[in-house]
C-alpha positions as CSV (number, residue, x, y, z in Angstrom):
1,X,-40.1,-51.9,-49.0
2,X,-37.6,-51.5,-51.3
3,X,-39.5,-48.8,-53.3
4,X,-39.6,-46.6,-50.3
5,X,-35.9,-47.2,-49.8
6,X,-35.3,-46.0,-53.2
7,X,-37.5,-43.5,-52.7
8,X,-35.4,-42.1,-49.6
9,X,-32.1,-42.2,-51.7
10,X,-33.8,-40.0,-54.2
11,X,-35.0,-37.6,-51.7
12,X,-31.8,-37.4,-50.2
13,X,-29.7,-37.2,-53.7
14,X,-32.2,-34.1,-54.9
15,X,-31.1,-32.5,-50.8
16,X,-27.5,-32.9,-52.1
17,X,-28.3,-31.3,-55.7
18,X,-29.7,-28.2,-54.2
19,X,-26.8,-27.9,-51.9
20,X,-23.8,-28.5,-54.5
21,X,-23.3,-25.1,-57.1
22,X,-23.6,-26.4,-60.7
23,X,-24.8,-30.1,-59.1
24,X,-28.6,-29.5,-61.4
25,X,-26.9,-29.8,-64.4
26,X,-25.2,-33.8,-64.5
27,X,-28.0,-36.2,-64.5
28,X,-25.8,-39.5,-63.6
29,X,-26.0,-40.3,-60.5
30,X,-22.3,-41.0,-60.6
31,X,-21.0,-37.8,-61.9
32,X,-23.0,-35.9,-59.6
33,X,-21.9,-37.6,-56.0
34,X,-18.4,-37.4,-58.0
35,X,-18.9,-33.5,-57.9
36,X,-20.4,-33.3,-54.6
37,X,-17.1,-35.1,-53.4
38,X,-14.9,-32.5,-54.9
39,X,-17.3,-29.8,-53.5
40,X,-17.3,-31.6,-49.7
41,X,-13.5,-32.1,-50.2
42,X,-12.6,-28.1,-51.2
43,X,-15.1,-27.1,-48.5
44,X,-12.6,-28.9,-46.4
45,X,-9.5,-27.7,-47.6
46,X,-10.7,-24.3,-47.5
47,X,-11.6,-25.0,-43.3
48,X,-8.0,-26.4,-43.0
49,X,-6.6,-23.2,-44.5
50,X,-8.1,-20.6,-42.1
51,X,-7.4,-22.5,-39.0
């Protein structure tokens, strides 16, 4: 049970690394949701600018 939980997460966290530019090359786990924050959070800013 828990292996497939795990399993899910890492699925998921290898979707986000092919999403996020440069997101391939940090291994941690922490640094790379740390960079797909920033990513998400300029996305955003970028949206706010043009409306």
């Amino acid at each position: 049970m828990i292996n497939v939980r795990r399993e899910k997460i890492s699925e998921r966290i290898k979707y986000l690394q092919d999403l996020v530019p440069g997101c391939n090359k940090i291994t941690d786990k922490a640094g790379m949701l740390n960079e797909i924050i920033n990513y998400v959070q300029s996305l955003q800013r970028q949206v706010e600018v043009k409306k």
